[in-house]
N, C-alpha and C positions, 0 to 999 in steps of 0.2 A: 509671402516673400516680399512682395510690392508695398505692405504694409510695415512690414520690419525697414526696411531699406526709406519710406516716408519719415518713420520715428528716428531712427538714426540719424538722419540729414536737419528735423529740426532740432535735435538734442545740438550737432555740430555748430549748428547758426546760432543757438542760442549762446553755447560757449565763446564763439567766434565774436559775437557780438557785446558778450559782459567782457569779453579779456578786450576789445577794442574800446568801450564805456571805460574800464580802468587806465588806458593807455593816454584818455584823451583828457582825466577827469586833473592831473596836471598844468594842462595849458587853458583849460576853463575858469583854473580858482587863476591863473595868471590874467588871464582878461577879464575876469571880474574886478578883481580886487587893481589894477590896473587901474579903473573909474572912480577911486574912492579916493578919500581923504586916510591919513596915515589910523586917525583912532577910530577911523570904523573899518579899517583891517585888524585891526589889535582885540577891536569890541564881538567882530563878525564878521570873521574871513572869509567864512561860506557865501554868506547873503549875497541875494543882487543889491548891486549898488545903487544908491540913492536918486542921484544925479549922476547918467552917462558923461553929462558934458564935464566933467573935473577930469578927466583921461584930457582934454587940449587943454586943460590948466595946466597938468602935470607934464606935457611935452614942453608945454614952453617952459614951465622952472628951467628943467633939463639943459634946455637948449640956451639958455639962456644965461646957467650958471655959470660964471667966470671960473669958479674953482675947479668943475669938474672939464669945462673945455670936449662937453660929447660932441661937436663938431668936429675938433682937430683927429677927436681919438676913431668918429666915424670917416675920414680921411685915411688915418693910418692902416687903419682893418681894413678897408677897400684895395689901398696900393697892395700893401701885405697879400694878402689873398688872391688880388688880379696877377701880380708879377709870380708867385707861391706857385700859383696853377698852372701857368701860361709854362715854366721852367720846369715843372715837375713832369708835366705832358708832351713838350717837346723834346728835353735831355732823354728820358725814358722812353718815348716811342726810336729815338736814334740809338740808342744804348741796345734794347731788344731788337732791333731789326741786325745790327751787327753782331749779336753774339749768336740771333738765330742762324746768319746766314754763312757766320763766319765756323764750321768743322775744325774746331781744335780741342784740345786737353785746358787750356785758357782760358778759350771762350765759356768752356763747361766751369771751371776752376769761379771764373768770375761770374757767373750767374747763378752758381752755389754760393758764395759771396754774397749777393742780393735777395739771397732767399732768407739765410742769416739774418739779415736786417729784421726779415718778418718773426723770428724768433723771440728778437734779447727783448724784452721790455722796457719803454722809454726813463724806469725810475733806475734801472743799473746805469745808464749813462749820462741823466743829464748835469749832477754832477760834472765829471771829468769833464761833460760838454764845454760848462762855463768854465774851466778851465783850460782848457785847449785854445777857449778865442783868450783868455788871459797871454798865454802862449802866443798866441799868432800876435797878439800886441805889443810883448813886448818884443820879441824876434824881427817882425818884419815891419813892424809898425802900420797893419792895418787893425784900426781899433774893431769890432765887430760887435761889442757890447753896447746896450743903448743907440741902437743902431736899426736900420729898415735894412743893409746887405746882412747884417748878421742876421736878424729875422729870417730875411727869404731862404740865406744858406742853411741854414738849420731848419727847415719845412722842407725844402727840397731834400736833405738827407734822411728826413724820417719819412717820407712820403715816397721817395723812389723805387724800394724796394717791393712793395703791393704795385704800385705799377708797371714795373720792368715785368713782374711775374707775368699780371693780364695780359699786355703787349705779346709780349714772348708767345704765349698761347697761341692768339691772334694770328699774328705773324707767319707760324709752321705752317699756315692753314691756306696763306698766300701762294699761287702759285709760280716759282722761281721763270719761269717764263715768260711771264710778263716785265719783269724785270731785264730779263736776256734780251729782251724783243725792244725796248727801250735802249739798252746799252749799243744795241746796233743801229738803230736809229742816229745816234747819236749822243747821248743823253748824258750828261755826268752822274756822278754819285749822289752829292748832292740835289739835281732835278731829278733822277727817278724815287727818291725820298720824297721829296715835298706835292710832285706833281701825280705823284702814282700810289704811294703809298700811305701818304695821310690819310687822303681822300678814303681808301676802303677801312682805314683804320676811325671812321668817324664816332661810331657808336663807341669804342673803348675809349674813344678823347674826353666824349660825352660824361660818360661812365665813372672816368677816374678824377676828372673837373669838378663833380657832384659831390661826389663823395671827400673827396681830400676839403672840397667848400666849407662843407658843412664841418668838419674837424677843424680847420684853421681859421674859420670865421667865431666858431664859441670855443676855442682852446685859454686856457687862460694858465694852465700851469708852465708852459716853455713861454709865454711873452712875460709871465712875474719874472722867470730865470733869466731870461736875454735884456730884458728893456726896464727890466721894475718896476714898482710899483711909485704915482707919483714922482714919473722923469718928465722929460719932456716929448717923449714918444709913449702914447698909450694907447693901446689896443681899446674896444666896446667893454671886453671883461671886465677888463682894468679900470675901467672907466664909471663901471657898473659897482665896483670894489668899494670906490669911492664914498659910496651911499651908508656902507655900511661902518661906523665910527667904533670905536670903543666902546662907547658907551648910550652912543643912539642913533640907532637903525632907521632911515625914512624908506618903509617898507612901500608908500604907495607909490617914489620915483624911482626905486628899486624892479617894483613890478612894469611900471612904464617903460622904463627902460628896458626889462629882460624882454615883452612885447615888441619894442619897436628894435631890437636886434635880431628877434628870430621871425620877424615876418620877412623880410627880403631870400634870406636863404628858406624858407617854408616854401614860399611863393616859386622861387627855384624847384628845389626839390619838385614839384605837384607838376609844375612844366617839364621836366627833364627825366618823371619816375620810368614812362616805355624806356628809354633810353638805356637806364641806370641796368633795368631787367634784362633788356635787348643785349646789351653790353657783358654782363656778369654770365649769362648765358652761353654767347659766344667766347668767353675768353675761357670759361670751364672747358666745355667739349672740343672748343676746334682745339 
């Protein structure tokens, strides 16, 4: 029996372990080929590279290119993503704590409403999307296209809806008395939100920060729709887009570049993974 249950457990590792060799065997040929010059990616994409050190040749092109501007566009994905996260987790931990606490036909009506969200797929509406901020520019006159508010407003509305849900979870699992025990203290609505209810809310903050990061930091289909491609507000994608012309591909600043945009969010991720589990965990069951 102890011998069947032995065989079984390395047959699992070993699968566990070729399905995680295929998972990773992606971001190997990208740091390999990363160190190369462009025709000995074209010659021998597998190969280790020749010379490590062409990987800070090919930073600096980068960095250095006037046309492509990865500075401004490393700027813009930063705001985007810090202001994106900071409005998705605040608006949506206040939005779920109100509809948890508030017992109506409404509260229920609109947090079916944000579940919705988690249904329609983002290709039914980005369309109408860009036309809606058309709308809101010529109506009100706030442009939103080609924009850092349009940007965030548009992440904050695709991202809200996965978050209200976790919260929500979260939330039922709080008990209403600590709340009540605050309100007599004295406390306004606003302080037993920030001062009481964050704080236990820190792993879902954790949780839904990580995750929406990692989406809006390598999104590149809603920043072509909102900002285009080639404005003067450009996303890393975008930036990354760049490299690739009609007609000639520079596959070794291409690689350097897709490396040096997915290590800060990697580096993320690996810090924040208890969290992300801790987080998903609790917002399932409570």
């Amino acid at each position: 029996m102890k011998k069947k249950k032995t065989i079984t457990t390395i047959v699992l590792q070993i699968i566990t372990i070729t399905f995680f060799l295929l998972t990773l065997f992606p971001f190997f040929i990208v740091v390999i080929n990363s160190a190369k010059a462009s025709l000995e990616i074209i010659t021998d994409p597998i190969a280790f590279p020749a010379h490590w050190g062409q990987i800070f040749i090919n930073i600096k092109t980068i960095w250095s290119s006037p046309s492509i501007r990865y500075a401004s566009s490393v700027y813009a994905s930063v705001l985007i993503t810090v202001l994106s996260l900071i409005s998705i987790a605040v608006f949506s931990a206040m939005a779920a704590w109100v509809l948890v606490r508030t017992k109506t036909r409404m509260s229920t009506f609109i947090f079916l409403l944000f579940i919705c969200g988690l249904i329609i797929p983002f290709q039914v509406v980005m369309f109408p999307l860009v036309a809606l901020f058309r709308v809101i520019n010529e109506t009100i006159g706030i442009n939103m296209l080609r924009t850092y508010h349009g940007m965030i407003f548009a992440y904050i509305g695709f991202g809200a809806p996965l978050a209200v849900f976790m919260f929500h979870g979260f939330i039922k699992s709080i008990p209403v008395e600590l709340e009540e025990a605050a309100l007599i203290d004295g406390c306004s609505k606003p302080q037993i939100f920030f001062k009481i209810i964050m704080p236990i809310l820190k792993p879902i903050f954790v949780t839904i920060c990580i995750l929406n990061a990692i989406w809006i930091w390598n999104d590149f289909l809603l920043p072509s729709l909102i900002l285009g491609v080639g404005q003067d507000i450009q996303t890393i994608p975008l930036a990354i887009r760049a490299f690739a012309g009609s007609f000639v591909k520079k596959w070794d600043l291409i690689m350097t570049a897709v490396l040096m945009a997915a290590f800060p969010i990697v580096v993320g991720f690996i810090i924040g993974q208890k969290h992300i589990i801790k987080g998903m965990v609790a917002g399932s069951i409570k």
